[in-house]
PDB file as gemmi writes it, atoms N, CA and C in Angstrom:
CRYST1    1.000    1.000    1.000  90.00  90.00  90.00 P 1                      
ATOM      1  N   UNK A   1     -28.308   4.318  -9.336  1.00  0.00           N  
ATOM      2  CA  UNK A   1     -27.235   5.206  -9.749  1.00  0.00           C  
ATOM      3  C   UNK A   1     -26.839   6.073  -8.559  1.00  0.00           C  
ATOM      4  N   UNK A   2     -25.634   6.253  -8.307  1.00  0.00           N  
ATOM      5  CA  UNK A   2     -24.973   6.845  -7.548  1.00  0.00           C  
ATOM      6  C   UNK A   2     -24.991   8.669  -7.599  1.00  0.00           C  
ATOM      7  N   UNK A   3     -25.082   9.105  -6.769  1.00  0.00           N  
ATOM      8  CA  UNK A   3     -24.536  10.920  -6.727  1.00  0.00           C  
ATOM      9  C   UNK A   3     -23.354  10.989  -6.249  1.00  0.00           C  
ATOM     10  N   UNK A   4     -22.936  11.673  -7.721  1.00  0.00           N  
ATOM     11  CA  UNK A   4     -21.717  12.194  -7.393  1.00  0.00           C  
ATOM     12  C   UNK A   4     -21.136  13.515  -6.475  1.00  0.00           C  
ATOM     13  N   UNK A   5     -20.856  13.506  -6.178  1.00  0.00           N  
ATOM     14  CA  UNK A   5     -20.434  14.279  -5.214  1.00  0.00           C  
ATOM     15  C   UNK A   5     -18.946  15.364  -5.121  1.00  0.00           C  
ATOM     16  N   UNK A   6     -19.683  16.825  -5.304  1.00  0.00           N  
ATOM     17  CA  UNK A   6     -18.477  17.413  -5.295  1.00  0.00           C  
ATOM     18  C   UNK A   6     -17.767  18.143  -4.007  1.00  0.00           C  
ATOM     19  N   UNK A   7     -16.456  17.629  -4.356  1.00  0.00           N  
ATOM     20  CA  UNK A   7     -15.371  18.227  -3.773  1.00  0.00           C  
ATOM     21  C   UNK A   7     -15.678  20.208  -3.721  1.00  0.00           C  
ATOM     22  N   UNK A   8     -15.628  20.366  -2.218  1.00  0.00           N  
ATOM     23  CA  UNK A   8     -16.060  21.469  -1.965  1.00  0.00           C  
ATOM     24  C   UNK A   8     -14.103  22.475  -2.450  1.00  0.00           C  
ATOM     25  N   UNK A   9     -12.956  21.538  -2.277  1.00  0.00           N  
ATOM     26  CA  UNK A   9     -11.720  22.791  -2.501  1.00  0.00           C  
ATOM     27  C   UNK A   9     -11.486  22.266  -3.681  1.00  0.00           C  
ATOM     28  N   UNK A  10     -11.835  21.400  -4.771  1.00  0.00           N  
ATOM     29  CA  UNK A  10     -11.619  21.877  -6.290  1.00  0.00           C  
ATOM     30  C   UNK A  10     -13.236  21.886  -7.465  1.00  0.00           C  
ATOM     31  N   UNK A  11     -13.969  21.938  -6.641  1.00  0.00           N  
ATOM     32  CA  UNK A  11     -15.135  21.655  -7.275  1.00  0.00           C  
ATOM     33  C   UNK A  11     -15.434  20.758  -8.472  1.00  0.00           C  
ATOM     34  N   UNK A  12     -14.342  19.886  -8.358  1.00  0.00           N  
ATOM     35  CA  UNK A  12     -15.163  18.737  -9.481  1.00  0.00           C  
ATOM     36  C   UNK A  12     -15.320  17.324  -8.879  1.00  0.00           C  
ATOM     37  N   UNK A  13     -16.224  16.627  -9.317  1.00  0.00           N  
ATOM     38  CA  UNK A  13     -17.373  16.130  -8.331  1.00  0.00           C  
ATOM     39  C   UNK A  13     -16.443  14.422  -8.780  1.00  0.00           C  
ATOM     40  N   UNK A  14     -16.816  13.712  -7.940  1.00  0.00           N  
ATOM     41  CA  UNK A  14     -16.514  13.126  -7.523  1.00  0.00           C  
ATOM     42  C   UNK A  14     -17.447  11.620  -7.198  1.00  0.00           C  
ATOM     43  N   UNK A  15     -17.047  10.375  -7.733  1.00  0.00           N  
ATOM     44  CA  UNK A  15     -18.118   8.776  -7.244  1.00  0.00           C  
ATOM     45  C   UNK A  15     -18.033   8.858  -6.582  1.00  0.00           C  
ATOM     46  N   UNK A  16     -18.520   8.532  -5.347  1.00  0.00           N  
ATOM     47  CA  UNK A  16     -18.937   7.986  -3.879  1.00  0.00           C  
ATOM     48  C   UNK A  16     -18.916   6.543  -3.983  1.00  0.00           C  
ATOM     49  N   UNK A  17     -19.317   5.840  -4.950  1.00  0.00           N  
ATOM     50  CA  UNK A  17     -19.667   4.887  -5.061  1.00  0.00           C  
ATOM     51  C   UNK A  17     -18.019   3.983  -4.509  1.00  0.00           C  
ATOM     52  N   UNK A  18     -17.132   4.067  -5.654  1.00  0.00           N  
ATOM     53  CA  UNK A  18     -15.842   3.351  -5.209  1.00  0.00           C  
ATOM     54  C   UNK A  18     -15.195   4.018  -3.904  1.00  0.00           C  
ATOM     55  N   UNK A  19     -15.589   4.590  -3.124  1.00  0.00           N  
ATOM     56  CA  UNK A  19     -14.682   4.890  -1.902  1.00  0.00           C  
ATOM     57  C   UNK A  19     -14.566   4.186  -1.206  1.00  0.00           C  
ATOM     58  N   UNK A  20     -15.820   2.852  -0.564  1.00  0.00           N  
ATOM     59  CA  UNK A  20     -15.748   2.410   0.374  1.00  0.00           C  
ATOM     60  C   UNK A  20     -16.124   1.082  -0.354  1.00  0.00           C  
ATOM     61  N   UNK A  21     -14.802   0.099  -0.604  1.00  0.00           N  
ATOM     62  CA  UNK A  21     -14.963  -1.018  -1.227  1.00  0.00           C  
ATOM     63  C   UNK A  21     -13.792  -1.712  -0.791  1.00  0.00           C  
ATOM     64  N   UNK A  22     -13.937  -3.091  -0.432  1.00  0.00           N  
ATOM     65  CA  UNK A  22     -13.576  -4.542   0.092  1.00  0.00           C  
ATOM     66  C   UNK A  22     -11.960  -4.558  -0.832  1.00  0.00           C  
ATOM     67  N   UNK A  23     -12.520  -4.245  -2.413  1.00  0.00           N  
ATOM     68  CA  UNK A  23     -11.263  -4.440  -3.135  1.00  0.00           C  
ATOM     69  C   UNK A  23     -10.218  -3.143  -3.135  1.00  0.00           C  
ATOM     70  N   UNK A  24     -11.172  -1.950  -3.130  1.00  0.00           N  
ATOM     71  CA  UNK A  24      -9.938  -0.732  -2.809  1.00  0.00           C  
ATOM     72  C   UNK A  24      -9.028  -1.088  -1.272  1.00  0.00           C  
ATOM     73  N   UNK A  25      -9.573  -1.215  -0.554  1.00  0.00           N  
ATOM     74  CA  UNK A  25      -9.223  -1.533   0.928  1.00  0.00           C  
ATOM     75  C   UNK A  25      -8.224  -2.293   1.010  1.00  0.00           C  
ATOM     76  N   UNK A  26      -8.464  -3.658  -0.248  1.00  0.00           N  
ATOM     77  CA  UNK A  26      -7.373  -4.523  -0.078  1.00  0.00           C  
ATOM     78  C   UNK A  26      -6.331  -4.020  -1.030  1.00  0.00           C  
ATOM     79  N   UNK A  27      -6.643  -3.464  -2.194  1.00  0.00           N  
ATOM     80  CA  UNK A  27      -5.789  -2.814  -2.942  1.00  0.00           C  
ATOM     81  C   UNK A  27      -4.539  -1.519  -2.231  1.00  0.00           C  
ATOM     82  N   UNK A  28      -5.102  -1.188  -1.389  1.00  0.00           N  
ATOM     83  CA  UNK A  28      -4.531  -0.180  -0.184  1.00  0.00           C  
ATOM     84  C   UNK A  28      -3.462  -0.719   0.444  1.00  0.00           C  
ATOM     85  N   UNK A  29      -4.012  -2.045   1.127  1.00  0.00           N  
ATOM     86  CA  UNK A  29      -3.082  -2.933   2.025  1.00  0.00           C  
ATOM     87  C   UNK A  29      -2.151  -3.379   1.722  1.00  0.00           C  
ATOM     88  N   UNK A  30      -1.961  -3.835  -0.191  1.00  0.00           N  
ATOM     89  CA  UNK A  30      -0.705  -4.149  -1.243  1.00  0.00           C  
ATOM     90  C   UNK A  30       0.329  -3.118  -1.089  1.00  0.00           C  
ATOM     91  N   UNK A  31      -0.667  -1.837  -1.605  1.00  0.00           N  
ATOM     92  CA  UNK A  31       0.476  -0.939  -1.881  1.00  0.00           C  
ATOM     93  C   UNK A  31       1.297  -0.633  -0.541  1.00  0.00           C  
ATOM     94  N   UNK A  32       0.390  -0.654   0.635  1.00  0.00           N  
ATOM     95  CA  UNK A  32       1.083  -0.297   2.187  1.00  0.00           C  
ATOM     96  C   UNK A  32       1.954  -1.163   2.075  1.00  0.00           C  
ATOM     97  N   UNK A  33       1.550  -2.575   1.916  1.00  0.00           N  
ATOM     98  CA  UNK A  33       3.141  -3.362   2.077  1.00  0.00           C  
ATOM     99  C   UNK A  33       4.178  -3.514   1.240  1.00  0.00           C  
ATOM    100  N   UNK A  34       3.758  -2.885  -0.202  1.00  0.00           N  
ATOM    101  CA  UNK A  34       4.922  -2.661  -1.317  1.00  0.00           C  
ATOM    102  C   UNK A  34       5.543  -1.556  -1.293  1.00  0.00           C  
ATOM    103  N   UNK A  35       5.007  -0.427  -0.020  1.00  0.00           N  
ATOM    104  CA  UNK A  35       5.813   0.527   0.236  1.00  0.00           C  
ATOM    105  C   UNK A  35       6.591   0.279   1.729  1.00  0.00           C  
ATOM    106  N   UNK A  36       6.022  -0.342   2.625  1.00  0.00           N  
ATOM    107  CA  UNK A  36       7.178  -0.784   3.784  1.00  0.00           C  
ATOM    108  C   UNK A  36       8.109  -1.322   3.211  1.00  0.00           C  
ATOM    109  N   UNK A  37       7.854  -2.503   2.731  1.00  0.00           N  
ATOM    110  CA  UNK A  37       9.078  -2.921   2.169  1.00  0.00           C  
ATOM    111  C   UNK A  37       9.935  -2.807   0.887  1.00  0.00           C  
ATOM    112  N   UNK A  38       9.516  -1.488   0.807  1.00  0.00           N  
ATOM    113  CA  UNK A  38      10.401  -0.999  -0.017  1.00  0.00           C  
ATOM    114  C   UNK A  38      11.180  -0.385   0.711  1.00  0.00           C  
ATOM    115  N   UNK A  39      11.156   0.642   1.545  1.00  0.00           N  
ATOM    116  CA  UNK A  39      11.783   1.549   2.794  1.00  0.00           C  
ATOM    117  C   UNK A  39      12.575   0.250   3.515  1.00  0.00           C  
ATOM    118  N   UNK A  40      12.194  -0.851   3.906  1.00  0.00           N  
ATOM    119  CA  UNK A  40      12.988  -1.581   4.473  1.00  0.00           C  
ATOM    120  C   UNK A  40      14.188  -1.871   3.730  1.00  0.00           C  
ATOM    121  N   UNK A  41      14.035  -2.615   2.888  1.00  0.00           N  
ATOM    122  CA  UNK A  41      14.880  -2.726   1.422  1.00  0.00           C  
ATOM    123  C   UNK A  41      15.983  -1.542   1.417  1.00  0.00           C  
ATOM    124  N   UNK A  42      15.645  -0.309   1.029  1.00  0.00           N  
ATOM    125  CA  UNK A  42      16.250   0.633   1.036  1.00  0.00           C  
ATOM    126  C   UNK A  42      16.927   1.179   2.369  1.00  0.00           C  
ATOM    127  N   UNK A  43      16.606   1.082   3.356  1.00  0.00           N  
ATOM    128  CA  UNK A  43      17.340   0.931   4.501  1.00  0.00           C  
ATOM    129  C   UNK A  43      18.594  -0.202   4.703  1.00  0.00           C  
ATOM    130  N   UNK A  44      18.538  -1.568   4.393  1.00  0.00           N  
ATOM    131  CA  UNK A  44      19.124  -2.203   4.290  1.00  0.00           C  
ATOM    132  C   UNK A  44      20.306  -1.984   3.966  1.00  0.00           C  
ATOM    133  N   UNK A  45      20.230  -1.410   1.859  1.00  0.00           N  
ATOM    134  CA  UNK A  45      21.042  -1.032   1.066  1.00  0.00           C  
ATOM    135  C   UNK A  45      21.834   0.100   1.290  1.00  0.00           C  
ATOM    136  N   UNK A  46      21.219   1.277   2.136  1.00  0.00           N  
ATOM    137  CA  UNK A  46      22.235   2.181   2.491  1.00  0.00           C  
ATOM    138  C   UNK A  46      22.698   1.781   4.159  1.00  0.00           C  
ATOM    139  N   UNK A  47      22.896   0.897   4.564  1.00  0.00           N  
ATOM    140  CA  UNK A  47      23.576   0.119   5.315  1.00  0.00           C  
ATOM    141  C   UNK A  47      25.363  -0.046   5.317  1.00  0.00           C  
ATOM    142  N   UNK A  48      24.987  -0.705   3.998  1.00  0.00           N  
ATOM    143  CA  UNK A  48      26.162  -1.004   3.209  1.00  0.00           C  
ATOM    144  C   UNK A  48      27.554  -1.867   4.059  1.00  0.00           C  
ATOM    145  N   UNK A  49      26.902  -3.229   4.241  1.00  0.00           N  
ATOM    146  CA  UNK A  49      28.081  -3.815   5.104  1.00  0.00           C  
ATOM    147  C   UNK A  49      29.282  -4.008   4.771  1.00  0.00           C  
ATOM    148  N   UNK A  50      29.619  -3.743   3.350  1.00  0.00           N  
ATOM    149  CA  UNK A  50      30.864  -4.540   2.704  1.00  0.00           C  
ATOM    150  C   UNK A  50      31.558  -2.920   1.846  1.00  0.00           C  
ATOM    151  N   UNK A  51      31.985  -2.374   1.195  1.00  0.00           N  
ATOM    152  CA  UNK A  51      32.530  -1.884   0.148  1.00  0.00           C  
ATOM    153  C   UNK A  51      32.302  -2.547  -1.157  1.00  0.00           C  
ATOM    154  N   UNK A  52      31.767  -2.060  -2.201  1.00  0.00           N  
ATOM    155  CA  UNK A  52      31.275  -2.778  -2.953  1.00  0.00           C  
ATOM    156  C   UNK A  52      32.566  -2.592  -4.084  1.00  0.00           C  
ATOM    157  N   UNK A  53      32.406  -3.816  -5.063  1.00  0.00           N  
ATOM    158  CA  UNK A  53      33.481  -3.671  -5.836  1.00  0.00           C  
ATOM    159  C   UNK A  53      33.797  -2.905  -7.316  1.00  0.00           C  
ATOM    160  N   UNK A  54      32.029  -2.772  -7.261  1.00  0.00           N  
ATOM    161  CA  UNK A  54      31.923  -1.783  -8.555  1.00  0.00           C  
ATOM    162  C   UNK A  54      31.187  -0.655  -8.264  1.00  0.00           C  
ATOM    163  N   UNK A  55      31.508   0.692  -7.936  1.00  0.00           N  
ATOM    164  CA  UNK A  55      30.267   1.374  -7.234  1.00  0.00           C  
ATOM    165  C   UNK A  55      30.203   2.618  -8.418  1.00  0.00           C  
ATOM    166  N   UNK A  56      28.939   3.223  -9.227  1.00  0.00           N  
ATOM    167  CA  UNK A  56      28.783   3.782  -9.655  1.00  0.00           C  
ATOM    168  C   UNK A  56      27.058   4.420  -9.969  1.00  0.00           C  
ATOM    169  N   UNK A  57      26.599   4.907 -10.300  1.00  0.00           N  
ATOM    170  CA  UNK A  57      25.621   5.784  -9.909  1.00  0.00           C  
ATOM    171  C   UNK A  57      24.544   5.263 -11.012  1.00  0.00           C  
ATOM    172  N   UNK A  58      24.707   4.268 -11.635  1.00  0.00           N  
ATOM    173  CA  UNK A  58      23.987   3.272 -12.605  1.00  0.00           C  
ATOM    174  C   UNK A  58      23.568   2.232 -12.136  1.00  0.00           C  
ATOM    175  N   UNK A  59      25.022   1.803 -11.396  1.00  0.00           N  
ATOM    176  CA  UNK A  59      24.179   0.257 -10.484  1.00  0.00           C  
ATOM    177  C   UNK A  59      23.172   1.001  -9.435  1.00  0.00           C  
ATOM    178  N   UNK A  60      23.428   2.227  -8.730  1.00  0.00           N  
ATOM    179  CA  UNK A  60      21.822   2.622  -7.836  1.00  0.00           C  
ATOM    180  C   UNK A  60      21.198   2.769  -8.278  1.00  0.00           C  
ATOM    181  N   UNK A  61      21.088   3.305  -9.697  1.00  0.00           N  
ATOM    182  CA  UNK A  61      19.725   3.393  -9.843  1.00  0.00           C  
ATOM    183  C   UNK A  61      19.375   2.295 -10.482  1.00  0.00           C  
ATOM    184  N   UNK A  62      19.699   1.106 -10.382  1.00  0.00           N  
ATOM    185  CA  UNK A  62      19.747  -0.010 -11.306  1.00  0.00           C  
ATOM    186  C   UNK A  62      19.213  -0.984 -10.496  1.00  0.00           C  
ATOM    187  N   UNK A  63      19.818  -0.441  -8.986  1.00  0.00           N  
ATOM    188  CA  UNK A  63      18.950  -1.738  -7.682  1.00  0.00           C  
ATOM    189  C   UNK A  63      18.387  -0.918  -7.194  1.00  0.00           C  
ATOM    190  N   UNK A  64      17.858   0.479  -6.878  1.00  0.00           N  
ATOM    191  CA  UNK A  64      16.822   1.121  -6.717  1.00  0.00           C  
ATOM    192  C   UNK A  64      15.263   0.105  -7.622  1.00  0.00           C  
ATOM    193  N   UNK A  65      15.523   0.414  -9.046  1.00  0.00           N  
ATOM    194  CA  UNK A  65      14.549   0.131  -9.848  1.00  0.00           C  
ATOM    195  C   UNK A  65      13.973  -1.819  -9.716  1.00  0.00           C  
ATOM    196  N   UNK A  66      15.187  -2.081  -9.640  1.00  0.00           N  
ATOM    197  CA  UNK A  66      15.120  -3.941  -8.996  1.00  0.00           C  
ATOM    198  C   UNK A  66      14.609  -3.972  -7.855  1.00  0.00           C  
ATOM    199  N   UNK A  67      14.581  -3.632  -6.832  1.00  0.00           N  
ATOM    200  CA  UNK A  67      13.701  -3.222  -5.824  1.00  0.00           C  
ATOM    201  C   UNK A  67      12.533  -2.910  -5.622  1.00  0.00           C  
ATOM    202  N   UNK A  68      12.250  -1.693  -6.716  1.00  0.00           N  
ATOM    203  CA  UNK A  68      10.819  -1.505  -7.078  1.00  0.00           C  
ATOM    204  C   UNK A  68       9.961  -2.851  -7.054  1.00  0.00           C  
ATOM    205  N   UNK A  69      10.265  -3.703  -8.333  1.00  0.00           N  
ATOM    206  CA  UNK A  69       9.955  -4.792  -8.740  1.00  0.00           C  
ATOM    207  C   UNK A  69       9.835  -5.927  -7.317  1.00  0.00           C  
ATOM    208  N   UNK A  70      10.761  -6.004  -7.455  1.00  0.00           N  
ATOM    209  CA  UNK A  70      11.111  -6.860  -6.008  1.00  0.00           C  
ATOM    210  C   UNK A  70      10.054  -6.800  -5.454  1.00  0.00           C  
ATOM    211  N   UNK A  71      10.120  -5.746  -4.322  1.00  0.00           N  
ATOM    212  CA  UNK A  71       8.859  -5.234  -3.041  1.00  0.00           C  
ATOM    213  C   UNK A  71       7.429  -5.517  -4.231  1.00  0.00           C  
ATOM    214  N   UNK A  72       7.287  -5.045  -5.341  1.00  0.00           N  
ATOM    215  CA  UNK A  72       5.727  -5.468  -6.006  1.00  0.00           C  
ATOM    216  C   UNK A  72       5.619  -6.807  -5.838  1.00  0.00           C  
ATOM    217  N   UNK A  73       6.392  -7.395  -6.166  1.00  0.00           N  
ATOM    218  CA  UNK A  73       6.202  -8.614  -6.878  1.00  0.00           C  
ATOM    219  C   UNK A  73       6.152  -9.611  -4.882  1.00  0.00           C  
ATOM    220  N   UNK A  74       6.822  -9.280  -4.222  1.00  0.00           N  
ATOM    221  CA  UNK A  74       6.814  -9.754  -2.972  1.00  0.00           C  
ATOM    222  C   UNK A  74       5.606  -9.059  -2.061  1.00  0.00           C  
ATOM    223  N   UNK A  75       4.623  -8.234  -2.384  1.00  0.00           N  
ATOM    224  CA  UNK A  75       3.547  -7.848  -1.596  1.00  0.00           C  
ATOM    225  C   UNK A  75       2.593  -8.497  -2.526  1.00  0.00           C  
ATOM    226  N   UNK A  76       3.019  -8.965  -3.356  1.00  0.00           N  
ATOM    227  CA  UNK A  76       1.534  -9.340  -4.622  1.00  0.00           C  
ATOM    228  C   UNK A  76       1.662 -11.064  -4.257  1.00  0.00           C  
ATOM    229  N   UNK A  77       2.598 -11.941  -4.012  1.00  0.00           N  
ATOM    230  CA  UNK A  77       3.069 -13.703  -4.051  1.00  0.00           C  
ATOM    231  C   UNK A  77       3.254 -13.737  -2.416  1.00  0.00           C  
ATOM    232  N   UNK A  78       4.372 -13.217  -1.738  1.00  0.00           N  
ATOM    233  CA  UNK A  78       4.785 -13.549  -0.421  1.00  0.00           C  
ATOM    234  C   UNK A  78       4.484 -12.690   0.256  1.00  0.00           C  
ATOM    235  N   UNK A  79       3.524 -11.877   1.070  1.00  0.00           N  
ATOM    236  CA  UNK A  79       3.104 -10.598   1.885  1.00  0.00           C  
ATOM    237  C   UNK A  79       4.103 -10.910   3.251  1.00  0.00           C  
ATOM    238  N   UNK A  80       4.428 -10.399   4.025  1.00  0.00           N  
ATOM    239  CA  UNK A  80       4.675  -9.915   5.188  1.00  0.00           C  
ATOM    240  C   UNK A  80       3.842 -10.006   6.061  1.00  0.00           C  
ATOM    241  N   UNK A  81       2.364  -9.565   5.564  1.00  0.00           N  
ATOM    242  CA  UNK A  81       1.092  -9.684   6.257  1.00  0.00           C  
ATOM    243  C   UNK A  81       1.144  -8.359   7.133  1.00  0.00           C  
ATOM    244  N   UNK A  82       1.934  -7.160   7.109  1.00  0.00           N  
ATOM    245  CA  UNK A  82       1.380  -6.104   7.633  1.00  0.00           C  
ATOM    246  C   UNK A  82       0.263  -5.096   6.826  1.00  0.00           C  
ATOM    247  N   UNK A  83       0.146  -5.533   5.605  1.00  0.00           N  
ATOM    248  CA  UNK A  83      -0.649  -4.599   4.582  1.00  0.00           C  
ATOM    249  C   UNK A  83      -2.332  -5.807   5.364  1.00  0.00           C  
ATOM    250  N   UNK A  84      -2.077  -6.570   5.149  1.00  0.00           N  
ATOM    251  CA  UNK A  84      -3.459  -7.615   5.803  1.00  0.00           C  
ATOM    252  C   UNK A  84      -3.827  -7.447   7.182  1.00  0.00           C  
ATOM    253  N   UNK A  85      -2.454  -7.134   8.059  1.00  0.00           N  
ATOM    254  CA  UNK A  85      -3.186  -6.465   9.252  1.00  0.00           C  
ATOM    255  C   UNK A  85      -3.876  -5.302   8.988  1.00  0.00           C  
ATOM    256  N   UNK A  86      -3.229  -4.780   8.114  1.00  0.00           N  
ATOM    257  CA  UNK A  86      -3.965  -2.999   8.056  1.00  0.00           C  
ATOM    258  C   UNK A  86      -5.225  -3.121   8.026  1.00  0.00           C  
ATOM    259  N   UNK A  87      -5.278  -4.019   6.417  1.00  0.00           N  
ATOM    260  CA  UNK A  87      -6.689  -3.684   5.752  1.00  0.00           C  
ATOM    261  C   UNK A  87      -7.925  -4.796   7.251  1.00  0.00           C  
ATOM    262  N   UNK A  88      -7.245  -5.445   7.836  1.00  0.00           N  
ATOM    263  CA  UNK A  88      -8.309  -6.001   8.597  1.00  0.00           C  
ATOM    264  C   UNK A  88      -8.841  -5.136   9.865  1.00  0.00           C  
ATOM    265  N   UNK A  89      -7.861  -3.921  10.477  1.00  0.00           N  
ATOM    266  CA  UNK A  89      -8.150  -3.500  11.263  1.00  0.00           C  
ATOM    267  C   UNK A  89      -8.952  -2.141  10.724  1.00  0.00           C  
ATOM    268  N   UNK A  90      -8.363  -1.784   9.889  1.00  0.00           N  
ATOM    269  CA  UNK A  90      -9.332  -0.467   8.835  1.00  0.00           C  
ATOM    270  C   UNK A  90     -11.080  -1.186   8.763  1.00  0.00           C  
ATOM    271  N   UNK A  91     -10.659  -2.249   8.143  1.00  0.00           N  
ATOM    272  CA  UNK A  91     -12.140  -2.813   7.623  1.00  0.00           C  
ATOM    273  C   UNK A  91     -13.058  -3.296   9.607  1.00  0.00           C  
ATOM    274  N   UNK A  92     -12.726  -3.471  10.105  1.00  0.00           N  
ATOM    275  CA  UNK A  92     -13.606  -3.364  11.626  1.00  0.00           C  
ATOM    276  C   UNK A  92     -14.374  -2.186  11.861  1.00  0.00           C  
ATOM    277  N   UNK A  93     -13.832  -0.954  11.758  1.00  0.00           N  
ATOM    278  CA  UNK A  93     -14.240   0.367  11.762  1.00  0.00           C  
ATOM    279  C   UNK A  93     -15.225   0.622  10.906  1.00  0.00           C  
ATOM    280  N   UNK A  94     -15.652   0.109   9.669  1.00  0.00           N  
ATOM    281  CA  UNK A  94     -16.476   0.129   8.549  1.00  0.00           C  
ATOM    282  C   UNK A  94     -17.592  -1.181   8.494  1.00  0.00           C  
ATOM    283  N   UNK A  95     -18.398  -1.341   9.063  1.00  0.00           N  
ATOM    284  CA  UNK A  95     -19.687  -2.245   9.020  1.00  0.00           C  
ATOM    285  C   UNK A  95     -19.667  -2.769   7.741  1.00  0.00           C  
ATOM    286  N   UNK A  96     -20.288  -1.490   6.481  1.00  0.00           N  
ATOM    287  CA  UNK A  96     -20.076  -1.869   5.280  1.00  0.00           C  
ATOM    288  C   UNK A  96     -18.859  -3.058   4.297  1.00  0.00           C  
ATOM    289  N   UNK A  97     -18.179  -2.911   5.289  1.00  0.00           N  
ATOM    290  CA  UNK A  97     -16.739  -3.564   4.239  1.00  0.00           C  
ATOM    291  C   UNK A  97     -16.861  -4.943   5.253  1.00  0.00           C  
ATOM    292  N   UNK A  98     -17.492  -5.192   6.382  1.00  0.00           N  
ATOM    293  CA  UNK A  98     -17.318  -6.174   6.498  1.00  0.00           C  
ATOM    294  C   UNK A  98     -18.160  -6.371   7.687  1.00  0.00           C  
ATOM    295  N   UNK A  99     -19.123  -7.171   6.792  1.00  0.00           N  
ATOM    296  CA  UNK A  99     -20.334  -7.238   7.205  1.00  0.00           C  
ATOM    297  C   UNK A  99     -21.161  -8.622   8.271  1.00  0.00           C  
ATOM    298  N   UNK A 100     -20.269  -9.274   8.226  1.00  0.00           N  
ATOM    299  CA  UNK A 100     -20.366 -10.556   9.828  1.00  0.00           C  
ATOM    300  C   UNK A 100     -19.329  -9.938  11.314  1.00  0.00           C  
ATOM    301  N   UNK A 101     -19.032  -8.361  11.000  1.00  0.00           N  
ATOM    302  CA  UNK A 101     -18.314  -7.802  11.984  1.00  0.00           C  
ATOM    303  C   UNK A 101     -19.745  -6.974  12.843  1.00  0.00           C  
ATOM    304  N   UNK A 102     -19.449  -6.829  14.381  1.00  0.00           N  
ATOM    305  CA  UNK A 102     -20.649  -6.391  15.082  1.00  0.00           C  
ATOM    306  C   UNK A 102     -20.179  -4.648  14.847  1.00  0.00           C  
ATOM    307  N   UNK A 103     -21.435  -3.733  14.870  1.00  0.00           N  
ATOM    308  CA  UNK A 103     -20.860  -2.345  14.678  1.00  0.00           C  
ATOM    309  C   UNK A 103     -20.091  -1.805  15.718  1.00  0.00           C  
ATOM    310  N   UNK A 104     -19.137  -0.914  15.565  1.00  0.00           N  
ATOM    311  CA  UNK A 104     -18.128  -0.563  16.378  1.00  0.00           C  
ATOM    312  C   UNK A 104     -19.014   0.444  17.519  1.00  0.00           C  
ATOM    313  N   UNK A 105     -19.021   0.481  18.765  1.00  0.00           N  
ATOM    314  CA  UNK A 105     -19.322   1.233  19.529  1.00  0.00           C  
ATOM    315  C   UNK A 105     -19.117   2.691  19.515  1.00  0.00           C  
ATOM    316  N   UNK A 106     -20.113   3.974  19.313  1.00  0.00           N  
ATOM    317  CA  UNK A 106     -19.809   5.399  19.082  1.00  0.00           C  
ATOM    318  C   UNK A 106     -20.391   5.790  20.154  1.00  0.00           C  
TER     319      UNK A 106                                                      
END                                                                             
């Protein structure tokens, strides 16, 4: 069994246990790339190469929210592979998370 551990600026304590795990790490690396490319996405869209033919403040928030989806659904099937660089260069630094890696020099 694990000690929990409290947070010294709100004092309620806290697992140790899930902090340093293979699947949070990779779970990290999803959301990093379902948030680049969301910002990319959204960069794109306020681009705006054309004049659009219906423009009203329903369709943004309408391909805002399609987007959402989009970027999930494209970091979860087709990655980019910058969330996999992350989590591989994060996980070098950590022995624990990946453990046929030699320890990092301190």
């Amino acid at each position: 069994m694990t000690t929990p551990i409290t947070s010294p600026s709100t004092g309620a304590a806290t697992d140790a246990s899930r902090l340093k795990s293979a699947d949070n790490l990779k779970a990290a690396g999803q959301k990093f790339e379902t948030v680049f490319t969301g910002m990319m996405l959204k960069s794109m869209r306020q681009a705006k190469l054309a004049d659009p033919l219906f423009d009203s403040k329903a369709i943004d928030t309408f391909s805002e929210m399609q987007d959402a989806q989009i970027t999930k659904a494209m970091a979860e099937h087709t990655p980019l592979g910058i969330g996999k660089a992350m989590t591989d260069y994060l996980s070098r630094s950590q022995s624990d998370l990946n453990p046929g890696a030699p320890n990092p020099p301190k």
